[in-house]
C-alpha positions as CSV (number, residue, x, y, z in Angstrom):
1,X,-67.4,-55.2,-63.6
2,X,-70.8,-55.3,-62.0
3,X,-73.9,-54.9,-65.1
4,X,-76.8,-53.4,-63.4
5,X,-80.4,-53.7,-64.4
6,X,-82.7,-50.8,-63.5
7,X,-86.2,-53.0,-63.9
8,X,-85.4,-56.0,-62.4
9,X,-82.7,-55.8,-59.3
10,X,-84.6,-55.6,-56.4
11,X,-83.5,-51.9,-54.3
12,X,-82.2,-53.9,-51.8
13,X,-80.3,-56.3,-53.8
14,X,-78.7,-53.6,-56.5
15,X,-77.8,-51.4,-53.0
16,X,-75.7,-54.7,-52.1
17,X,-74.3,-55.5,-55.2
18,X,-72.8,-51.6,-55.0
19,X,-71.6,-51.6,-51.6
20,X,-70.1,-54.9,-52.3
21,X,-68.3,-53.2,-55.3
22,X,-67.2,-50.4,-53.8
23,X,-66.0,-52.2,-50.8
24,X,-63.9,-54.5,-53.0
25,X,-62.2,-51.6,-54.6
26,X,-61.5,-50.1,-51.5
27,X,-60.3,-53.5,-50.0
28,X,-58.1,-54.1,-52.2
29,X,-56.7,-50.4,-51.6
30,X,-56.4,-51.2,-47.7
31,X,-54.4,-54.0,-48.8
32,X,-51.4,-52.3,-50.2
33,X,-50.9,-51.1,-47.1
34,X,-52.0,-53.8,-45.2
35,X,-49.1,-56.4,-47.2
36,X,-45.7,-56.8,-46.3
37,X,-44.5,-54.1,-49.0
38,X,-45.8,-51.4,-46.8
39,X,-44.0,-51.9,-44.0
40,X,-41.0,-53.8,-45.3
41,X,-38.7,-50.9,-45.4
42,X,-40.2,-48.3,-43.2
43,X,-37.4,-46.7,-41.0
44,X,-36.8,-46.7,-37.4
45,X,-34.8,-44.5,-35.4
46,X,-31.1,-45.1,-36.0
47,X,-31.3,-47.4,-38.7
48,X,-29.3,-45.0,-41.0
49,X,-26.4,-44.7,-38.3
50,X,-23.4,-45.4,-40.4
51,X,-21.9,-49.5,-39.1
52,X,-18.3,-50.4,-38.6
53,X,-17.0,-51.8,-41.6
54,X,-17.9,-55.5,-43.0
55,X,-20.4,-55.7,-40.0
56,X,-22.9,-57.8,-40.6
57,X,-26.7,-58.1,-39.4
58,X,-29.0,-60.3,-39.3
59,X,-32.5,-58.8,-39.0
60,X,-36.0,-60.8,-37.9
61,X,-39.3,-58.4,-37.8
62,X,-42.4,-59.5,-36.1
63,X,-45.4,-58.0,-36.7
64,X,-48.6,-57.6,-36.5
65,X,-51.4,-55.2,-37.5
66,X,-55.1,-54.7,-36.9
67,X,-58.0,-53.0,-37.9
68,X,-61.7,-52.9,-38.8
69,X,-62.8,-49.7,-40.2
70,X,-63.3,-48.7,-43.8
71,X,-62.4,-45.2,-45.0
72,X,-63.9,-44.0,-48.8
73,X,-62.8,-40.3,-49.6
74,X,-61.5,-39.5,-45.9
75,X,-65.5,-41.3,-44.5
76,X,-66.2,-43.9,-42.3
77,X,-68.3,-46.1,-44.6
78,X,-68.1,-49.7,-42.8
79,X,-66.9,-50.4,-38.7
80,X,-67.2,-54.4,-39.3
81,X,-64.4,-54.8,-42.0
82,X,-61.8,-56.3,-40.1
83,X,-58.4,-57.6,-41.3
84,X,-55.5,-58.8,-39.3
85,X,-52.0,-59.6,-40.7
86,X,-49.1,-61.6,-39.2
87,X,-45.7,-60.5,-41.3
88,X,-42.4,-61.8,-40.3
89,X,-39.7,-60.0,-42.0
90,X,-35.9,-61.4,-42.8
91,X,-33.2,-58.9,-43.3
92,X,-29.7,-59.7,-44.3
93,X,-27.0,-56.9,-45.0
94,X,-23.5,-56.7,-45.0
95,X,-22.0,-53.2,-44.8
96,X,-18.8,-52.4,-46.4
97,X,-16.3,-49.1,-46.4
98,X,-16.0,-47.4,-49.9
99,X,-14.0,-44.7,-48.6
100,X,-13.6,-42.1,-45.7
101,X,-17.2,-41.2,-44.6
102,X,-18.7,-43.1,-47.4
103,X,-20.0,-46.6,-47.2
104,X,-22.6,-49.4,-48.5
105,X,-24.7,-51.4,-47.6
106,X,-26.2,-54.6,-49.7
107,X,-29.2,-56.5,-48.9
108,X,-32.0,-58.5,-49.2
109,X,-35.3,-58.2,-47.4
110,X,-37.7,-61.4,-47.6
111,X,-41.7,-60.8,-46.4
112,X,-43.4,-64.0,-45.6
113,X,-47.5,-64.0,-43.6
114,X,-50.9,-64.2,-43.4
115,X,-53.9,-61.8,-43.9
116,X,-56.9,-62.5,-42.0
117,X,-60.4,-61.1,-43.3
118,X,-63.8,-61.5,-40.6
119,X,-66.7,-59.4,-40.6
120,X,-68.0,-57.7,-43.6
121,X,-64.5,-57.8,-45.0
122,X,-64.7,-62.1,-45.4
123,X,-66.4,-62.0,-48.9
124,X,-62.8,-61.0,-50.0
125,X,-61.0,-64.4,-48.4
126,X,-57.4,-64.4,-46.8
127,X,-54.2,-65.0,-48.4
128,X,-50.6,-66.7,-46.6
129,X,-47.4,-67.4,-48.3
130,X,-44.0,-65.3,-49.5
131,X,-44.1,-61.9,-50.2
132,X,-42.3,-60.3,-52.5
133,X,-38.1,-60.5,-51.9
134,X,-36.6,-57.1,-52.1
135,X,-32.9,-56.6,-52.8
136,X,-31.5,-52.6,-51.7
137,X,-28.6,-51.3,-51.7
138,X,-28.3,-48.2,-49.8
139,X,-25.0,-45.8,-49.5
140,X,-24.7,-43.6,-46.6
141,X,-22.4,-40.3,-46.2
142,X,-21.3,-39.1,-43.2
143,X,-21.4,-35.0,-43.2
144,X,-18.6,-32.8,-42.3
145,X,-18.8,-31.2,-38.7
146,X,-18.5,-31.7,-35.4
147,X,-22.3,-32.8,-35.5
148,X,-21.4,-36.1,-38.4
149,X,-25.0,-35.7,-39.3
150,X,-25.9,-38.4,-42.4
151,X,-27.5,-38.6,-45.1
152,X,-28.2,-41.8,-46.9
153,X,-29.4,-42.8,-50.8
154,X,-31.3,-46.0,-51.1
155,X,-32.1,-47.9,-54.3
156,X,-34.3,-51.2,-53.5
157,X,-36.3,-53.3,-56.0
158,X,-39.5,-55.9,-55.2
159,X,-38.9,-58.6,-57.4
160,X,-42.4,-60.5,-58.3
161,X,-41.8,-63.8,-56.4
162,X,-44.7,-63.3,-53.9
163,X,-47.2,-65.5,-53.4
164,X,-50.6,-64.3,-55.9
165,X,-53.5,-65.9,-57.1
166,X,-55.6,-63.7,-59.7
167,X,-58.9,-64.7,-58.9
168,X,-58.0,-63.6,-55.2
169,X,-58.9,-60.3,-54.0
170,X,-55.8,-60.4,-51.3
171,X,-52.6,-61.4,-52.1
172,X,-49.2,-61.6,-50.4
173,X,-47.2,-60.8,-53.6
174,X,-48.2,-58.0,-56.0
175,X,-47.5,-60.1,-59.5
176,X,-45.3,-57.2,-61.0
177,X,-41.7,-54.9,-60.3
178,X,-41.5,-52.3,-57.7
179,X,-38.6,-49.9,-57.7
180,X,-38.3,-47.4,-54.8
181,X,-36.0,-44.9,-54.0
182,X,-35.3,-44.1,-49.8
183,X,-33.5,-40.6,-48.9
184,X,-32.6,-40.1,-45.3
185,X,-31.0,-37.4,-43.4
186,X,-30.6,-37.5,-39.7
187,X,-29.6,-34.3,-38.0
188,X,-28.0,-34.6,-34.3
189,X,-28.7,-32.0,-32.2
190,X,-26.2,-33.3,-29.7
191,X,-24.7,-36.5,-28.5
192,X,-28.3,-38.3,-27.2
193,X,-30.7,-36.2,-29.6
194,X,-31.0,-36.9,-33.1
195,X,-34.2,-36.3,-36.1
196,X,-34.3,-39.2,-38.4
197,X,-36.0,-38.2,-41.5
198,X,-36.8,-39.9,-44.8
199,X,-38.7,-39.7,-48.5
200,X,-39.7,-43.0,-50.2
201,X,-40.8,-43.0,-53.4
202,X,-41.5,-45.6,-55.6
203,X,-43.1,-46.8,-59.1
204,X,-44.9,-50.1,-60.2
205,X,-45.1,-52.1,-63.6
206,X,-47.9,-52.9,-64.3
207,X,-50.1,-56.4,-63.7
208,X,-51.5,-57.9,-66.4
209,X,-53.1,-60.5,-64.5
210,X,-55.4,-58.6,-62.2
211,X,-59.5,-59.2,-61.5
212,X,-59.2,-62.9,-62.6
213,X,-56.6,-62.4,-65.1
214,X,-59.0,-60.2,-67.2
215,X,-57.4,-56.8,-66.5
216,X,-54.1,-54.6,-66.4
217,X,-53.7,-52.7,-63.0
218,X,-51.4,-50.0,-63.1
219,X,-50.4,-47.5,-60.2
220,X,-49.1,-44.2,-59.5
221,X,-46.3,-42.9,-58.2
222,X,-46.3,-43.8,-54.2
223,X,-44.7,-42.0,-51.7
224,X,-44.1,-42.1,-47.7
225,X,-42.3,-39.1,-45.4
226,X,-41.2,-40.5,-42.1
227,X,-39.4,-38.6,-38.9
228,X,-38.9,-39.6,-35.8
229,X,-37.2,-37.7,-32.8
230,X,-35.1,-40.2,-30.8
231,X,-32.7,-40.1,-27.7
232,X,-30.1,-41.8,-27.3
233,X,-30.2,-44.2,-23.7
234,X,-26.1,-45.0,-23.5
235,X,-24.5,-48.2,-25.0
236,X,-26.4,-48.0,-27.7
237,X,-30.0,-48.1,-26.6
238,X,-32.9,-45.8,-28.3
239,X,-36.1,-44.1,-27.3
240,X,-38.0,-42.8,-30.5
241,X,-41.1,-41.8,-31.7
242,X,-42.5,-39.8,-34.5
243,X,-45.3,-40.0,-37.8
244,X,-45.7,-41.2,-41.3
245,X,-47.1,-39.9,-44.0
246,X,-48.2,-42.3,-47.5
247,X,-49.9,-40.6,-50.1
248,X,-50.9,-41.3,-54.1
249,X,-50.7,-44.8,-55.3
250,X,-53.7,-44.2,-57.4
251,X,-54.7,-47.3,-59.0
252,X,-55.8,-47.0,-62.8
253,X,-57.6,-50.4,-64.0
254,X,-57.9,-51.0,-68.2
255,X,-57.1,-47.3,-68.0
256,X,-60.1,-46.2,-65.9
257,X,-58.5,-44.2,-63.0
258,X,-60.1,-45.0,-59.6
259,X,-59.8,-42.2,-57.8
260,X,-58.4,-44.3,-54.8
261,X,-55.6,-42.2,-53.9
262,X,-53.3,-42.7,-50.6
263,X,-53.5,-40.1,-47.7
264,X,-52.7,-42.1,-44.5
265,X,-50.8,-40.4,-41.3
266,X,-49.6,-42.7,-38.5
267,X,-47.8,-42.7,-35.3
268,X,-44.6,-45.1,-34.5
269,X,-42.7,-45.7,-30.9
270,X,-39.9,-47.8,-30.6
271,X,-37.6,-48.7,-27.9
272,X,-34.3,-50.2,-28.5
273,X,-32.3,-52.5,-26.1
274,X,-29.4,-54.2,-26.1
275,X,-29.6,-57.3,-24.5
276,X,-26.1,-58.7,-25.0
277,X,-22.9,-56.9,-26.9
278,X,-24.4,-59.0,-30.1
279,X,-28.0,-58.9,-29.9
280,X,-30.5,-56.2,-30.3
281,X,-33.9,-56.3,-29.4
282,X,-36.7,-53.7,-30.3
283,X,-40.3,-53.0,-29.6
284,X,-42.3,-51.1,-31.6
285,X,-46.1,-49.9,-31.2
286,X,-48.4,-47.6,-33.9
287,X,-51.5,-46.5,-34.9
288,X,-53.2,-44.8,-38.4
289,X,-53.9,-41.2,-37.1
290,X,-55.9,-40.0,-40.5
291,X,-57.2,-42.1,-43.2
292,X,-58.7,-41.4,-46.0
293,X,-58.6,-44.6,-48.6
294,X,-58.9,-48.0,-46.8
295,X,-58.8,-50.2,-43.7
296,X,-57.5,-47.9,-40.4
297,X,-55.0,-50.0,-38.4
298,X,-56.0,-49.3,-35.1
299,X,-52.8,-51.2,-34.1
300,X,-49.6,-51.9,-34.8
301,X,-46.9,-54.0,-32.6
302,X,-43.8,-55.1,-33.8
303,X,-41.1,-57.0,-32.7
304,X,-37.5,-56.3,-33.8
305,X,-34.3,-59.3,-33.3
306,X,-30.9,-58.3,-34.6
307,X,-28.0,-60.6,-34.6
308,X,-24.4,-58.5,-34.7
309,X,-21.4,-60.6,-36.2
């Protein structure tokens, strides 16, 4: 909380102090989407194919983000607020057969990284270390029809083991429970054309140790729409591309809402190869289309290793 005095703060100082604020706030906004939550379990095309049963994968995501300008209310406010990140992702499932068309898939997901601050964006510091470990465990149906289209029901939690520090602005870990739901539904038009499409949606406790362990942040409900059109290369190799959409997530701090809510569009590609009968390999580029709270990633790359056994 910044205390303001209207006779002595110098205009230049006090105009600071508030775009400092401000820019804090709306930080720490960019940063939900810049940490490892916010991509940890967006789809790509094909993930919700139905696997042979107790197949297991072994799942390593490189990836790496960039940006550098600041978005207020859907304005350009700064174009020197750079952040990078460097997430590396671990996935382990095993997928097992409950019945005829029906089957499961537990997991765990485990975030690790870096954010990078420079610019105007270095007063807030960077932060490294272990995000928080998410455990899902997602059921998928395979429809009736000649088409077996799918659809899928995922429950995941965030358990609060990430790396956080409360008199840090950025942190790896959010310091409290995250439960999200995923529903996906992928239509095939024919054998190489498919439309993978999914909802997230998911809820916070709060943290009581926010702002130097002085305040309780709480959050609104979050949510994400994904679809991506993708063809089908033979032997099991994808083309797809498509958009995201994240909206609300309002944050409400000691029960003052912040009118900070989520409405960020993006673009995906991805291109999957196998490279032998066991390993996968996939490439992924993006880009934030339309901002309107935070940092706009002006790029996205990711790299994708799957181990089959």
């Amino acid at each position: 909380m910044n205390n303001r005095s209207h006779n002595s703060t110098h205009p230049v100082t006090a105009r600071s102090n508030r775009f400092h604020a401000a820019a804090l706030s709306t930080a720490m906004t960019a940063a939900l989407l810049a940490s490892p939550l916010s991509q940890a379990l967006e789809i790509s095309p094909g993930d919700y194919e139905p696997l042979p049963d107790q197949l297991n994968l072994a799942i390593l995501y490189l990836n790496t983000t960039s940006g550098k300008e600041l978005y207020s209310d859907g304005k350009k406010v700064n174009d020197n607020f750079k952040l990078d990140t460097q997430v590396a992702i671990v996935r382990l499932l095993h997928n097992i057969d409950l019945a005829n068309g029906v089957k499961m898939e537990p997991q765990v997901v485990i975030p690790s990284g870096s954010l990078k601050t420079s610019g105007d964006a270095d007063v807030l510091g960077d932060a490294s270390g272990l995000g928080d470990i998410i455990f899902g465990l997602p059921f998928k149906w395979t429809l009736e029809g000649d088409s077996k289209n799918v659809f899928a029901l995922a429950p995941f939690v965030y358990a609060p083991t990430g790396n956080y520090d409360k008199d840090q602005a950025l942190n790896m870990g959010e310091n409290r429970w995250r439960f999200l739901l995923q529903s996906t539904y992928i239509h095939h038009f024919n054998s190489q054309w498919a439309l993978d499409s999914a909802v997230d949606v998911s809820k916070t406790t709060t943290n009581s140790d926010f702002n130097g362990g002085q305040s309780d942040l709480k959050q609104a409900t979050r949510y994400e729409l994904q679809s991506y059109l993708r063809y089908d290369l033979g032997g099991g190799n994808l083309l797809g591309a498509g958009f995201g959409h994240i909206g609300g997530a309002e944050r409400e701090v000691d029960g003052v809402n912040q009118d900070d809510a989520l409405s960020t569009t993006y673009f995906r590609a991805t291109l999957s190869y196998f490279v032998a009968p066991q390993w996968q390999l996939q490439g992924l580029v993006g880009k934030d289309v339309k901002v309107e709270e935070g940092i706009k990633q002006d790029f996205q790359g990711q790299l994708r290793i799957t181990r089959v056994f």
